[in-house]
Every structure is written in C-alpha cells, then in structure tokens.
NUBA-304272 format. One record per residue: residue in three letters; x negated, y, z negated of N, C-alpha, C in turn. Coordinates in nm, 3 decimals. Each point is the difference from the previous one (the first is absolute). Layout:
N
residu	nx	ny	nz	cax	cay	caz	cx	cy	cz
ALA	X	Y	Z	X	Y	Z	X	Y	Z
...
***
This chain:
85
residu	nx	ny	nz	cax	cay	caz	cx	cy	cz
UNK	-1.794	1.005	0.408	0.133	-0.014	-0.058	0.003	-0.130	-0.079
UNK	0.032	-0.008	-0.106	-0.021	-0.100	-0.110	0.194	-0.087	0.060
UNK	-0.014	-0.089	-0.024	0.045	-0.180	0.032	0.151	0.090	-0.049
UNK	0.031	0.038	-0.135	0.067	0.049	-0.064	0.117	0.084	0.097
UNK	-0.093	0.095	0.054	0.057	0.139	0.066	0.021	-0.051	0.110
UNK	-0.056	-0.120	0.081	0.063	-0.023	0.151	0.105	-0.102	-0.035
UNK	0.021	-0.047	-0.114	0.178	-0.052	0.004	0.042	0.065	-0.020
UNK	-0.008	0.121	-0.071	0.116	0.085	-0.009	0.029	0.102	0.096
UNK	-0.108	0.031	0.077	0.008	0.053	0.156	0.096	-0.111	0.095
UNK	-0.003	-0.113	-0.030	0.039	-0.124	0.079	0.197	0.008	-0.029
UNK	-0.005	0.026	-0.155	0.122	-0.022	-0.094	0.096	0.116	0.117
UNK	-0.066	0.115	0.086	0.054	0.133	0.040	0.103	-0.090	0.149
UNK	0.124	0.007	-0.041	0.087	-0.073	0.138	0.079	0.068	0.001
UNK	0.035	-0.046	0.107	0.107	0.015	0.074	0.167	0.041	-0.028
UNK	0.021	-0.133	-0.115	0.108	0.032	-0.073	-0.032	0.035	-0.132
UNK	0.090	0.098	-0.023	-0.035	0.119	-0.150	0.008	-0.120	-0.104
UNK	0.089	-0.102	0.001	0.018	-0.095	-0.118	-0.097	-0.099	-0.030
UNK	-0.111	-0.011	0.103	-0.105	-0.060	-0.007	-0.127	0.043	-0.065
UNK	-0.007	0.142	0.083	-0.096	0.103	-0.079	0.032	-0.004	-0.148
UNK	0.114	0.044	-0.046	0.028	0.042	-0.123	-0.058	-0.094	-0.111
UNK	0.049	-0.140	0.066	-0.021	-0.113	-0.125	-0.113	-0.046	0.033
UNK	-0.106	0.001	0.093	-0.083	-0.086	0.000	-0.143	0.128	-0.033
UNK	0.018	0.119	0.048	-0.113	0.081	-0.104	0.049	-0.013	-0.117
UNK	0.118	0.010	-0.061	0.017	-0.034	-0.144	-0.111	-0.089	-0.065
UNK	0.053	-0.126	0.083	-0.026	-0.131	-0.058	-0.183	0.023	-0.002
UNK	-0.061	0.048	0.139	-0.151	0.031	-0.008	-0.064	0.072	-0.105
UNK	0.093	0.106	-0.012	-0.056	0.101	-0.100	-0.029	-0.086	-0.116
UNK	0.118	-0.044	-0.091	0.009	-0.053	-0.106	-0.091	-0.149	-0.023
UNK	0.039	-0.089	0.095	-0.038	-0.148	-0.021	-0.124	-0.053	0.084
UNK	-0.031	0.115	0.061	-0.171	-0.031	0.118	-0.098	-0.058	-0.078
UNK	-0.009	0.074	-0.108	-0.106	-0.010	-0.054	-0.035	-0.100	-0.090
UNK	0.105	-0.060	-0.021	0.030	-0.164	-0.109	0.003	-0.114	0.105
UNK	-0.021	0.003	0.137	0.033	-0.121	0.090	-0.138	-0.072	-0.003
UNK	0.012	-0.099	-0.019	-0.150	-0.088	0.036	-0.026	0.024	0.167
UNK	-0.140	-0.048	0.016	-0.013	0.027	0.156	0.091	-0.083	0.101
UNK	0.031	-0.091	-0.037	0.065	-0.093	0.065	0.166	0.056	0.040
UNK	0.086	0.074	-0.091	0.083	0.075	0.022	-0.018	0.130	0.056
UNK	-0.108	0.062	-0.015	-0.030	0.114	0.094	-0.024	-0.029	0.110
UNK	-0.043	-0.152	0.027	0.017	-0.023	0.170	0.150	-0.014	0.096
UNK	0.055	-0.075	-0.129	0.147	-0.018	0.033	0.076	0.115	0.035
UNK	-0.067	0.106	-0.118	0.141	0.140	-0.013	-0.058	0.087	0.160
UNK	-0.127	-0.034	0.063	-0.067	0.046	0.109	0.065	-0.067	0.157
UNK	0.073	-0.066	-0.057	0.022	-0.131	0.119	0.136	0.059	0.030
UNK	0.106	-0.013	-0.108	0.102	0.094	-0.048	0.036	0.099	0.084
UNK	-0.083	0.128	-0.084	-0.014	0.168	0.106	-0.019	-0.028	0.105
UNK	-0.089	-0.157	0.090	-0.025	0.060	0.128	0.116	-0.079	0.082
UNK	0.099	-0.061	-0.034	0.114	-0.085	0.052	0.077	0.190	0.041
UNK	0.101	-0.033	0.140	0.083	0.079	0.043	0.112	0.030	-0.128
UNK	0.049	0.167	0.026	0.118	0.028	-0.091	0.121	-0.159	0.017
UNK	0.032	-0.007	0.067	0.123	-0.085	-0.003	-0.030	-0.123	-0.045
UNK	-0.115	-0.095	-0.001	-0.048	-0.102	-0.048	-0.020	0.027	-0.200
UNK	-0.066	0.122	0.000	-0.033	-0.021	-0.134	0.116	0.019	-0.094
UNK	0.102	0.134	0.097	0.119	0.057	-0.083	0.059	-0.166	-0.036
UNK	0.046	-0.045	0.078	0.113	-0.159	0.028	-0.105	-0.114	-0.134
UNK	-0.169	-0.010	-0.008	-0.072	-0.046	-0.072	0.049	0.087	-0.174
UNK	0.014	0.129	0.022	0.037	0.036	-0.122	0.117	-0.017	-0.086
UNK	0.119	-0.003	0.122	0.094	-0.003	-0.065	0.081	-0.117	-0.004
UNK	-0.077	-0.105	0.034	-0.008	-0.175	-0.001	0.058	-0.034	0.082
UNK	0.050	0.063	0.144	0.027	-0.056	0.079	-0.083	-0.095	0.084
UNK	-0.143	-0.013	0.005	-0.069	-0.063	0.002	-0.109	-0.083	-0.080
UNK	-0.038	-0.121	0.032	-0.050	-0.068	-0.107	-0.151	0.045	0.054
UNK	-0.070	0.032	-0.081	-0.166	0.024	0.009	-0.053	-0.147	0.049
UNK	-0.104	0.059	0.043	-0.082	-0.114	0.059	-0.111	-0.135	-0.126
UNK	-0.043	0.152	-0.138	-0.097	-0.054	-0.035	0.050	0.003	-0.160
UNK	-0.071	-0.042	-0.118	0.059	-0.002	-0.123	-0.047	0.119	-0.068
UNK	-0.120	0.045	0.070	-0.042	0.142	-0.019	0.114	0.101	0.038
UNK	0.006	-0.003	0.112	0.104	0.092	0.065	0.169	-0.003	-0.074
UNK	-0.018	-0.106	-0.100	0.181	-0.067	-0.029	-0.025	0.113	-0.181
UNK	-0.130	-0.063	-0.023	-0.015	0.093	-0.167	-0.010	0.100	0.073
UNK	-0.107	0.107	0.097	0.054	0.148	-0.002	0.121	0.060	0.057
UNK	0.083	-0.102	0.033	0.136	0.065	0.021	0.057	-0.008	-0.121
UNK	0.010	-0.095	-0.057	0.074	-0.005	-0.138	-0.062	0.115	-0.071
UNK	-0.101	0.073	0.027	-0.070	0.076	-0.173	0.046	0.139	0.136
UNK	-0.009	-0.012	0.124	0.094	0.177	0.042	0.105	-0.015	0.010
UNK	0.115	-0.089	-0.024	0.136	0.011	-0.041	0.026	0.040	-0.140
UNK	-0.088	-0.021	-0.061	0.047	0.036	-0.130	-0.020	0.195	0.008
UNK	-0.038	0.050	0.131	-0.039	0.126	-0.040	0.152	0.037	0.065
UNK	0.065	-0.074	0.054	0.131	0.067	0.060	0.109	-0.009	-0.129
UNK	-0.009	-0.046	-0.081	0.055	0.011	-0.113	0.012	0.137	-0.120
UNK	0.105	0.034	0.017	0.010	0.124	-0.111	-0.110	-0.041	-0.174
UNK	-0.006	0.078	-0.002	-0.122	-0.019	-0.117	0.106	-0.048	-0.141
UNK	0.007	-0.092	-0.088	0.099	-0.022	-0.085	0.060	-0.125	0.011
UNK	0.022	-0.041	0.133	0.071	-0.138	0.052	-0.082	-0.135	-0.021
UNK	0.083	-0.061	0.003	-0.081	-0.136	0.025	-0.092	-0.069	0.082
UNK	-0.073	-0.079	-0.007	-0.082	-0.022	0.093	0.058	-0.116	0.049
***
C-alpha cells in the first residue's frame, strides 16, 4: 500500500465532516506536500476525532508550524469554492 493510500485509509473517521474534507484535501493536495508535511499531515490523521476536529476548526492551537500550515491549507477546503481565502 503506497504512503498515499494509507492516509487516505487513515483520512476514513469517525465523523462524516472529517472524512469528507480531509480525503478531499488528500486527494487533491497529497501529492504537492514536501516530505516534511507528509509527516505532519500523518501525525494529523493519527490524532483522535475530537482532537483533530477542535485542531481543525481552531479551537485548538497545533503543536507544530508544520501542523499550523496544514491546517491553514485544509481550511481553505471548508470554504465554498468562489470565496475568499
């Protein structure tokens, strides 16, 4: 199973609003991450639903500056397509 396909096996939770945006975000932006953010976006998927949901939706402050840019670049996927960033 290629690095790729077990985050997005990983991306598969619990809560539907997690799944939705974060295979999004895999599908589309996996493949542009330097390795160093693919460790981060790995660190991410393996944090509990309620830690990452609260990390996503800024109720919590991330730990790392890795972890702070890939929240900022999967919020932008909760955004209607057209809007501002």
């Amino acid at each position: 199973m290629s690095e790729k396909a077990r985050i997005r096996w990983l991306c598969r939770r619990g809560m539907k609003e997690l799944d939705v945006l974060l295979e999004r975000f895999v599908s589309i932006e996996y493949d542009d991450l330097d390795e160093r953010e693919q460790t981060g976006l790995r660190e991410l998927v393996e944090m509990e639903d309620p830690d990452l949901y609260a990390l996503v939706m800024g109720r919590m402050e991330p730990e790392t500056a890795v972890h702070a840019d890939l929240l900022s670049r999967i919020r932008q996927f909760q955004r209607p397509q057209g809007t501002a960033r």
